[in-house]
C-alpha positions in Angstrom: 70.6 42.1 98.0 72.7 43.0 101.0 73.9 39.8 101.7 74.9 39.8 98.2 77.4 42.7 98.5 78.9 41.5 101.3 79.5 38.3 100.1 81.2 39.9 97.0 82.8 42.4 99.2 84.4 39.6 101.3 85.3 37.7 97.8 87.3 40.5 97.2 90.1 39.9 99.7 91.3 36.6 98.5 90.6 38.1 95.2 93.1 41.1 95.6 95.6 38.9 97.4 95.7 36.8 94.4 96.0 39.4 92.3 99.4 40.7 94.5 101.1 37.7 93.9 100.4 38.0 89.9 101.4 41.5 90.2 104.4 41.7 91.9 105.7 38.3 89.8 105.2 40.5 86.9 106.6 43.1 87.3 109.6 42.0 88.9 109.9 39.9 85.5 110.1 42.7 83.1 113.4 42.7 81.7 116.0 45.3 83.1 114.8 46.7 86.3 114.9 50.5 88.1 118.1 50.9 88.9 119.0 50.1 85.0 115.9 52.5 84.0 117.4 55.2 86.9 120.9 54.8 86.0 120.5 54.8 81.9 124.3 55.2 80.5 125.6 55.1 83.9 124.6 52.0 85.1 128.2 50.0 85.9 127.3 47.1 88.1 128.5 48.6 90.9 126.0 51.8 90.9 123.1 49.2 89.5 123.8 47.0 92.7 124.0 50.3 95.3 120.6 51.9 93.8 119.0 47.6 94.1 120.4 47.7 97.9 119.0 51.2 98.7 115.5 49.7 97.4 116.0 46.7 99.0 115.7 44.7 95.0 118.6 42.9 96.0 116.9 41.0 98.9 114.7 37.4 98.3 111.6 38.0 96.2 109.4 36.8 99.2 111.3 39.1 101.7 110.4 41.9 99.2 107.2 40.8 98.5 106.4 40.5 102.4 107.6 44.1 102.7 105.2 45.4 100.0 101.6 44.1 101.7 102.9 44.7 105.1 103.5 48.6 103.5 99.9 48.3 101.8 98.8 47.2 105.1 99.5 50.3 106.2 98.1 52.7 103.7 101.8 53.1 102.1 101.5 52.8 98.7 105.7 53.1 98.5 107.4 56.0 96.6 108.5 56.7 92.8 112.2 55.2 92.3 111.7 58.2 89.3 110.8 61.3 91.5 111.1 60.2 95.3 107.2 61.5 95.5 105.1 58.8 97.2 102.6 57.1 94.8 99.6 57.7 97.2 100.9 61.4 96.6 100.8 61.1 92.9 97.7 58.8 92.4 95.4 61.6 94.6 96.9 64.7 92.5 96.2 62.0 89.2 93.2 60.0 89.6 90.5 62.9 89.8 91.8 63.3 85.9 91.3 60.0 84.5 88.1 59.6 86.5 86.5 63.1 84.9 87.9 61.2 81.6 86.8 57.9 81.9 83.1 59.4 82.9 82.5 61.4 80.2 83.9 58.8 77.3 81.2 56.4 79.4 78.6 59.1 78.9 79.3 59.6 75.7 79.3 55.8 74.6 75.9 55.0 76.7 74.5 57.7 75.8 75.0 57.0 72.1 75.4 53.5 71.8 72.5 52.7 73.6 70.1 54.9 71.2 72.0 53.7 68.3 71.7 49.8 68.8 67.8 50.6 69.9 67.2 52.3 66.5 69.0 49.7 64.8 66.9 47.0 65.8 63.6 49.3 65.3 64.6 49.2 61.9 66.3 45.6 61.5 67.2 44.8 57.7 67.0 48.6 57.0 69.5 51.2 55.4 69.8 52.4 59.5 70.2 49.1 60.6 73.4 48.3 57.9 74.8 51.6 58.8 75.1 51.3 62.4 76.3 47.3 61.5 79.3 48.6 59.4 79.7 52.0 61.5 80.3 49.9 64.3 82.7 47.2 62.5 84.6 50.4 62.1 84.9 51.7 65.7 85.8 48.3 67.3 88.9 48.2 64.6 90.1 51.6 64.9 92.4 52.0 67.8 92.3 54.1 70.2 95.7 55.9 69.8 95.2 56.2 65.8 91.6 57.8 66.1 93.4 60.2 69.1 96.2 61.2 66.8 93.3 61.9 63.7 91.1 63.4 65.9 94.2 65.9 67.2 95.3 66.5 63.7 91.5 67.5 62.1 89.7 69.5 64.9 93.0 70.4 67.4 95.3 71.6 64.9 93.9 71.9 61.3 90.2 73.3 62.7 91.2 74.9 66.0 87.8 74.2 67.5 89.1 72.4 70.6 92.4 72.6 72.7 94.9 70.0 71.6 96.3 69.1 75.0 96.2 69.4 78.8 93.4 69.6 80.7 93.0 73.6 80.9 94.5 76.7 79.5 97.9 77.4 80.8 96.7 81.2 81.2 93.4 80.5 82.7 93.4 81.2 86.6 91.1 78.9 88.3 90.5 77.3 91.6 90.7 73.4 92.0 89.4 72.2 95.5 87.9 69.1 94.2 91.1 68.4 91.3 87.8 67.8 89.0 88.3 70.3 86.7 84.8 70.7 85.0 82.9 70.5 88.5 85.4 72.7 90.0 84.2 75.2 87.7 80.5 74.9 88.6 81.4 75.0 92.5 82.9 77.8 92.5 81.4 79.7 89.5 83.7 80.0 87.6 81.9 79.5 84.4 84.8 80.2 81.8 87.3 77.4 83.6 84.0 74.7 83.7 83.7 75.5 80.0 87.1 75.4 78.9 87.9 71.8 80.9 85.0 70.5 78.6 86.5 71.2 75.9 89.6 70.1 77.0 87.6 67.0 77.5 85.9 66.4 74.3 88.4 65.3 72.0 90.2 62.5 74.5 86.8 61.3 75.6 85.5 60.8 71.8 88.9 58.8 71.0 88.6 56.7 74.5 84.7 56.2 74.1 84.5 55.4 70.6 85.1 51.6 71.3 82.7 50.8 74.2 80.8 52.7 72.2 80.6 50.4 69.1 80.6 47.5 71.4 77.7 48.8 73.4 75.8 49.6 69.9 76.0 45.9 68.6 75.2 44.4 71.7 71.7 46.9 72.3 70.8 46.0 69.1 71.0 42.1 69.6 69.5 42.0 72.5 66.3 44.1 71.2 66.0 42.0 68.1 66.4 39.3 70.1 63.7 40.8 72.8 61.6 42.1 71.0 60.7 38.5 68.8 60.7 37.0 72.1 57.0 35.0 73.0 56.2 37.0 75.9 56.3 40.4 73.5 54.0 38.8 70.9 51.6 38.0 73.9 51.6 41.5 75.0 50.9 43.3 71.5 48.4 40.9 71.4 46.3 41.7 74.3 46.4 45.4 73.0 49.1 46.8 75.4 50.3 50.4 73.5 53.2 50.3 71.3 55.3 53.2 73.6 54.6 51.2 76.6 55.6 48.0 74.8 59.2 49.0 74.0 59.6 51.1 77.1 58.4 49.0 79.9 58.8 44.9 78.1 61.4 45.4 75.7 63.8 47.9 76.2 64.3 46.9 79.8 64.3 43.2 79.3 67.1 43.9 77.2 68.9 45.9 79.2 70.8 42.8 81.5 72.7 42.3 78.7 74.0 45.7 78.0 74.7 46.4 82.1 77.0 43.8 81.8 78.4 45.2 78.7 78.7 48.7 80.6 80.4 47.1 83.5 83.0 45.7 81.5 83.9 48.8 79.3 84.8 50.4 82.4 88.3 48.3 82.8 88.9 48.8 78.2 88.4 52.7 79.6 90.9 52.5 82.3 93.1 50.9 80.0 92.4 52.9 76.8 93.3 56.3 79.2 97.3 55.0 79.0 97.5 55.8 75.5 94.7 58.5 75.2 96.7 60.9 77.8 99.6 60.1 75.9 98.5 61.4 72.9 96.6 64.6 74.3 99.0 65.3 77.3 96.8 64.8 79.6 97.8 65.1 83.4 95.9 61.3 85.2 96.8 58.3 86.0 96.9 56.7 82.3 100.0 58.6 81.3 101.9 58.4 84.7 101.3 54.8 83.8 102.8 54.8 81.0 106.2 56.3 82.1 105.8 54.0 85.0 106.4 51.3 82.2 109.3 52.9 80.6 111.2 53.3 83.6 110.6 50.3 85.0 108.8 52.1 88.2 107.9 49.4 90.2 106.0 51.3 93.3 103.9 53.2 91.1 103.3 50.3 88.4 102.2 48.0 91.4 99.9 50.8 93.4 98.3 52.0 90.3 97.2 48.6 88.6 95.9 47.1 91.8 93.9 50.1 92.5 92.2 49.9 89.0 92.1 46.7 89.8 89.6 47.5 93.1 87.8 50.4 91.1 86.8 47.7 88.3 85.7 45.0 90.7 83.5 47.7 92.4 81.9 48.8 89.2 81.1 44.9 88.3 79.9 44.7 92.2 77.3 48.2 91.1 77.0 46.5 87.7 75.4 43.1 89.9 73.4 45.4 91.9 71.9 47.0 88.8 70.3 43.8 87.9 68.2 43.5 90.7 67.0 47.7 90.1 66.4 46.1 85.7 64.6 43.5 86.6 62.7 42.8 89.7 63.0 38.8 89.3 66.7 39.1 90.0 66.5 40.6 93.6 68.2 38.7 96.2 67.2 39.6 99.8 
């Protein structure tokens, strides 16, 4: 299994230089460009062309590029052509938000999906099974940014039972040594602060989980139908061996390779789905930096913050490959 994670370890080099030359190709392809986005009304040619030359746009794409890795290189992520703040800067003040985000909409959709599909395929053909069928038709089709905006409306503003943006109370007085809000709360005991980031939490992580969450639903409850009519079941019940142990130990985890993979994917639809989701709820992470990173044609911050997210996902599929082994002791490499 070691040998394993090196290997994809080393893959990733090549993988992420690859990736670069995508990146950079792409964003330097997006039509206008910084200086344009920076300038707005003012952009004669003359102040478009002084603000490219400060930059250094105006020089050969492969000069430029050349000057971005050998930065990267270097643990210089570049700095906002927006703010002047360095994206390293930004990203660390940022990326404890969409992390405490993207964790608890992957709670919430493994912790329900996973039960759901189960249940589902306990009761295959039945009135639980067809609901969970059509409930999840629904989630996969509603996007993200609609359900945000409904759930914002109904229990934000109409209900008041949650906040309806940020990620605290503007009058609560809290400390933040960690920048994750919730467990900043439990390590320094501040109970009230933890409490109110939850909440904060809940509504963005419902509208952000509810797709993996549908997804993760149908694909438990094919893989235990699937599973659980499987031979090697059939053989087991027959030689006696106890219902509860039966689902635990032979189907349930047999059909659980199936649904890591699924897990391991819904981690980069997260990532993504934050963009709009902190949009809608104002809320302070990487996903809505990103977003004016897009609308003002920010190239430093659009190339640091995708090919980090890019690294974070490959190492989630690298745990994701690693998890097979822990499912299903036929898998283990040494």
């Amino acid at each position: 299994m070691v040998r394993v994670v090196l290997q994809r370890l080393a893959l990733l080099i090549p993988t992420l230089f690859g990736l670069s030359i995508l990146l950079f190709l792409w964003v330097r392809a997006l039509p206008g460009g910084p200086a344009t986005a920076l300038l707005g009304e003012r952009a004669t040619p003359a102040a478009v062309a002084r603000i490219n030359a400060l930059y250094g746009f105006d020089k050969p794409l492969i000069q430029q590029y050349l000057a971005w890795i050998g930065q990267l290189l270097k643990g210089n992520f570049g700095a906002s052509t927006r703010t002047g703040v360095p994206v390293l800067e930004e990203f660390i003040q940022r990326f404890p938000a969409t992390i405490e985000l993207t964790i608890v909409a992957l709670l919430i959709a493994v912790g329900i999906g996973i039960p759901l599909g189960y249940v589902a395929a306990r009761h295959h053909g039945g009135l639980i099974d067809q609901g969970t069928v059509v409930a999840s038709l629904v989630g996969i089709t509603i996007p993200v940014f609609f359900l945000a905006f409904l759930l914002k409306f109904v229990f934000a503003v109409q209900l008041g039972w949650f906040p309806s943006s940020g990620r605290q109370d503007p009058g609560m007085i809290a400390t933040h040594p960690t920048g994750f809000y919730v467990l900043d709360g439990l390590l320094t005991r501040e109970w009230d602060a933890s409490w109110d980031a939850l909440l904060h939490l809940v509504l963005p992580a419902i509208a952000l989980g509810s797709i993996p969450l549908a997804i993760i639903a149908r694909i438990t409850r094919a893989s235990v139908i699937e599973v659980q009519n499987a031979d090697y079941v059939r053989t087991a019940r027959a030689k006696g061996l106890k219902p509860p142990r039966l689902r635990r130990r032979v189907v349930l985890r047999n059909a659980m390779l199936p649904v890591a993979t699924t897990i391991g994917l819904q981690v980069g639809l997260l990532l993504s789905g934050a963009v709009l989701t902190e949009t809608v709820f104002a809320f302070n992470g990487i996903g809505s930096f990103l977003a004016n990173a897009v609308f003002n044609l920010d190239y430093a911050v659009l190339q640091g913050f995708v090919l980090f997210i890019a690294v974070v996902y490959a190492l989630v599929n690298l745990a994701v490959d690693v998890s097979y082994g822990l499912i299903d002791p036929r898998l283990r490499v040494r």
